[in-house]
N, C-alpha and C positions, 0 to 999 in steps of 0.2 A: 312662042306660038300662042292662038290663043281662039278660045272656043268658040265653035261658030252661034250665031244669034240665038239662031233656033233652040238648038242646044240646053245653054245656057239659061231660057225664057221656061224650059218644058222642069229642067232641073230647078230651077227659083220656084216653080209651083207644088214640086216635093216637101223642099225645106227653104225658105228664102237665106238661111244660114249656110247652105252647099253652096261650093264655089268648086269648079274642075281647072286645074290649073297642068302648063304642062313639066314636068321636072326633068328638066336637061339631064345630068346629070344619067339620068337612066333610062330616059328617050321613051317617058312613059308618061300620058297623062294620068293623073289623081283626081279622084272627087275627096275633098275635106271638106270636114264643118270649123267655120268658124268658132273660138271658144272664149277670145280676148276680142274688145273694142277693136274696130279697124276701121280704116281709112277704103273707099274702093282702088284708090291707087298699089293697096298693098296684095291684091291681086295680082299683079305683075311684077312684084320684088320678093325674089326668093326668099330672102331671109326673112323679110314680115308675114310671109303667109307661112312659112317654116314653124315660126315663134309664135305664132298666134292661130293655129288652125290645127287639129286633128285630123290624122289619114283618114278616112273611110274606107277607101278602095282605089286599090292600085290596075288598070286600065290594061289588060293584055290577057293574052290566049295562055291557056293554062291546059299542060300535060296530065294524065291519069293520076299522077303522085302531086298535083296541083303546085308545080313545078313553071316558074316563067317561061314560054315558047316564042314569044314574039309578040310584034305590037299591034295594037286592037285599037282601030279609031273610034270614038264617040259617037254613038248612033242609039237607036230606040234597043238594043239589048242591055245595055249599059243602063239607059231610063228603064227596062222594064224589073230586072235585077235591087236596082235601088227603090223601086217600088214593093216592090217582094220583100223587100231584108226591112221595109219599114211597117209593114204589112203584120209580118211575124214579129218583131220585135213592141208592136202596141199588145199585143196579146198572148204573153207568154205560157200561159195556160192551155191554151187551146192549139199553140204550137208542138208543144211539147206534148199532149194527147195525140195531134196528127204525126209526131214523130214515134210514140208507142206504138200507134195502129201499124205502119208499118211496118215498123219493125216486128210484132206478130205474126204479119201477113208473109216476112219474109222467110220466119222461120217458120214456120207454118209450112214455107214450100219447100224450104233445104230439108225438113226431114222427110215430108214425102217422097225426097227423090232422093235420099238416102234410104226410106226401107226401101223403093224398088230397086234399088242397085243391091241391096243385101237380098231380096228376092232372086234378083236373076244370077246374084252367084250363089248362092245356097243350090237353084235348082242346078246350074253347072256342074257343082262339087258331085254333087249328090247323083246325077244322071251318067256324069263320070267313072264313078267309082262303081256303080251298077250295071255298065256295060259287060258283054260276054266275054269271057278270055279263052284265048286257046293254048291248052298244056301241050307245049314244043319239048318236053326235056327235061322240064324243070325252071325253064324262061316262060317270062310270061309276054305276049305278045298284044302290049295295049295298045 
């Protein structure tokens, strides 16, 4: 198979070294970079862009556990992702700040909503056990 114009034109102005080819084999297109001299012909011979190209990104819908789900054609999610991962990857510093910040921001919110949850069972316990009982006998009637 093979990618369409557009595609391929939007992908070339990312990295003119990415090429998305599609791998039989597991019915799944790939974006690689080129890493060895090629030929454009070796675009369409599995074993030259095998031998000569690095995965980038393998092309499909991905489960919770980022588990393969099925296949995902080439479209602007695909360009806007490989913009992103080259986005973050020129500036690792600043990435890695934006991945702190959240991660504070996150915990920040899991403990809030862990003391309210240890709030409303404390008051639970507590309003429980200071309810009125009535002496039946010797049982008590909570």
């Amino acid at each position: 198979m093979v990618a369409d114009r557009a595609f391929v034109k939007e992908l070339r102005l990312i990295d003119p070294e990415l090429v998305s080819v599609w791998h039989s084999r597991i019915s799944r297109w790939q974006i690689r970079q080129w890493v060895l001299p090629h030929h454009p012909r070796d675009e369409r011979n599995y074993y030259a862009w095998r031998a000569k190209s690095a995965l980038i990104r393998t092309v499909c819908y991905r489960d919770d556990e980022f588990y393969d789900i099925g296949y995902h054609p080439l479209d602007e999610r695909v360009l806007y992702a490989l913009k992103l991962s080259r986005l973050y990857s020129l500036n690792p510093e600043a990435t890695g700040r934006m991945v702190d910040d959240s991660n504070k921001k996150m915990e920040a919110a899991w403990a809030a909503d862990n003391a309210d949850i240890a709030k409303e069972t404390a008051t639970s316990i507590y309003e429980h056990f200071n309810e009125k009982t009535v002496d039946l006998g010797g049982r008590s009637a909570r």
